[in-house]
C-alpha positions in Angstrom: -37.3 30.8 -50.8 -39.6 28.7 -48.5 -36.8 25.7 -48.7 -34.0 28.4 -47.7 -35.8 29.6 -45.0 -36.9 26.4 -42.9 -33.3 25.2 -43.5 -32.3 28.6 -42.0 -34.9 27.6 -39.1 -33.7 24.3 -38.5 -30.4 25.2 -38.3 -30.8 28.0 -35.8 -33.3 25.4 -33.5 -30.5 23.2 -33.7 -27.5 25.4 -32.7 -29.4 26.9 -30.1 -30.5 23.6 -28.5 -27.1 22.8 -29.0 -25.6 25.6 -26.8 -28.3 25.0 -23.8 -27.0 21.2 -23.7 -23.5 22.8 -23.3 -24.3 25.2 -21.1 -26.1 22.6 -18.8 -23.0 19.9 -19.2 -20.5 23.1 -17.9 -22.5 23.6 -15.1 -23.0 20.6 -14.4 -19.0 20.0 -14.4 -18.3 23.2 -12.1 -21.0 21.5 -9.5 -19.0 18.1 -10.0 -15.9 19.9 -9.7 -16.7 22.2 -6.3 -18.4 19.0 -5.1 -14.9 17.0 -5.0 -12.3 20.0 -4.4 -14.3 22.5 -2.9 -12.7 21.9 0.7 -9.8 20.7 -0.8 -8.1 24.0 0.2 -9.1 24.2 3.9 -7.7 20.8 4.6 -6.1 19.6 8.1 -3.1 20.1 6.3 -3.2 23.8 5.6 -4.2 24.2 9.5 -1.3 22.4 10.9 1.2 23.6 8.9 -0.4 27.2 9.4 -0.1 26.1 13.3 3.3 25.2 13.2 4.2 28.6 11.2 2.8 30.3 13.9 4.6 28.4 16.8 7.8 28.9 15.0 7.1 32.6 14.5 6.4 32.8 18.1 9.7 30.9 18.8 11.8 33.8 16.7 10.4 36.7 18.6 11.2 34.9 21.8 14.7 35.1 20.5 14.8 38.6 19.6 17.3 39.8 22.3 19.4 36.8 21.8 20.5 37.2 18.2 21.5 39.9 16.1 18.8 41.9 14.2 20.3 40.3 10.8 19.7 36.8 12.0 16.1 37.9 13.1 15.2 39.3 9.9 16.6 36.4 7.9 14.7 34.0 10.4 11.1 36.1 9.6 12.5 36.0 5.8 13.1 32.2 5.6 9.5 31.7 7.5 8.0 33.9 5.2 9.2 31.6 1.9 8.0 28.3 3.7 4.7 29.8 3.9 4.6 31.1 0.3 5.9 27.6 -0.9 3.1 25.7 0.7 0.5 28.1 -0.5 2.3 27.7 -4.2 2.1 23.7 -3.2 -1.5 24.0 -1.8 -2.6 26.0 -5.2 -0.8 23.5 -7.7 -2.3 20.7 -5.6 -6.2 22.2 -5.7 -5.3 23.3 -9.9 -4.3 18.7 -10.1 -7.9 18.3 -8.1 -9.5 20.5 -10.6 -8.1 18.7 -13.4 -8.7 14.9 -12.4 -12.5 16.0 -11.3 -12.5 17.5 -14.9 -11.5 14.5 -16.3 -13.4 12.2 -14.2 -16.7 14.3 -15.6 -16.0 13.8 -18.7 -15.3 9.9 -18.0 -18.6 9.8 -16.5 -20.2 11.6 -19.6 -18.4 9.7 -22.3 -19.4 6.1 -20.9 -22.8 6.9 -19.9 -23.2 8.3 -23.7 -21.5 4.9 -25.3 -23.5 2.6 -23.0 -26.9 4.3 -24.1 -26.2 3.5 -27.8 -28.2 0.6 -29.3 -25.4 -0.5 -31.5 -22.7 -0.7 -28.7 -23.1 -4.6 -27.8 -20.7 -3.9 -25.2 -20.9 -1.7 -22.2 -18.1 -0.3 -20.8 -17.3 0.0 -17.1 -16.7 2.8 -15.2 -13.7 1.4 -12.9 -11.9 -0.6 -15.5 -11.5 2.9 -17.9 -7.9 4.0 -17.8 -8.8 7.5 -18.9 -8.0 9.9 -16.2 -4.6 7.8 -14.9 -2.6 10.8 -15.6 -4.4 13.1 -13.5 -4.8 11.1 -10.6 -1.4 10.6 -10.8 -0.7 14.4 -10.4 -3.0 14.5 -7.8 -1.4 12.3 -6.0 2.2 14.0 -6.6 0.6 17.2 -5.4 -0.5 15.6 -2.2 3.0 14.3 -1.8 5.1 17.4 -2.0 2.8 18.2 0.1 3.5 16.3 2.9 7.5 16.0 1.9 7.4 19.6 2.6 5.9 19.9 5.7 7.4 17.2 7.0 11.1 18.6 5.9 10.3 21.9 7.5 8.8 20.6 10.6 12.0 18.3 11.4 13.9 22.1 11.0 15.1 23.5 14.5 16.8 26.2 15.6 20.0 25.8 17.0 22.1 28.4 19.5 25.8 28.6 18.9 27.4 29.8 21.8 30.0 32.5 20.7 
């Protein structure tokens, strides 16, 4: 009885330290993660392009009594799908930041664990650690479209047809 209880002890000590270490690592990881993508979302980008929306919206309702209502509500309709793209763009770009800051946590974690083991002759370095290539590499892609986009949509213009 005494044997089956410490074990029970021990085991309970153990899966409870267990859970604060984990606990302490995920918060740890959201602080790592806010710290590289919390303004991430607020960029420059997001401003200008959210200028330029505004300068183009500004532009249709200048035009109002020149074109047909049709053609104005199409205008406001096609304005309104740029801006819901580059949010979509702007969320899958922040959800690619999330992941490589993820990954770069864990990359952080992992060598500083294998570097503190006696037996591991070798250390391993940081920089030279091709674990988190595919993220970055989404990131990266996000930021792209990003940019494609606005730049495609700024280079649009409006054009009068006389009739």
């Amino acid at each position: 009885m005494k044997l089956t209880s410490i074990i029970f002890i021990s085991l309970l000590i153990t899966a409870c330290s267990t859970i604060e270490v984990a606990n302490s690592s995920d918060k740890e990881g959201v602080q790592f993660v806010d710290k590289h993508c919390g303004n991430h979302q607020s960029q420059r980008g997001s401003h200008f392009f959210s200028s330029f929306l505004d300068s183009q919206y500004q532009k249709i309702t200048e035009l109002k009594g020149f074109i047909s209502d049709q053609n104005y509500k199409q205008l406001h309709i096609a304005l309104s799908q740029f801006n819901e793209h580059w949010e979509m763009l702007n969320q899958q770009s922040y959800e690619a930041c999330e992941k490589l800051a993820r990954c770069e946590f864990i990359k952080e974690q992992y060598i500083a664990s294998f570097n503190k083991q006696q037996r591991n002759r070798m250390k391993l370095d940081a920089d030279k650690q091709n674990m988190c290539d595919k993220s970055s590499f989404e990131f990266d892609l996000s930021r792209v479209k990003m940019v494609s986009f606005y730049s495609d949509v700024e280079r649009l213009e409006l054009v009068r047809e006389e009739q």
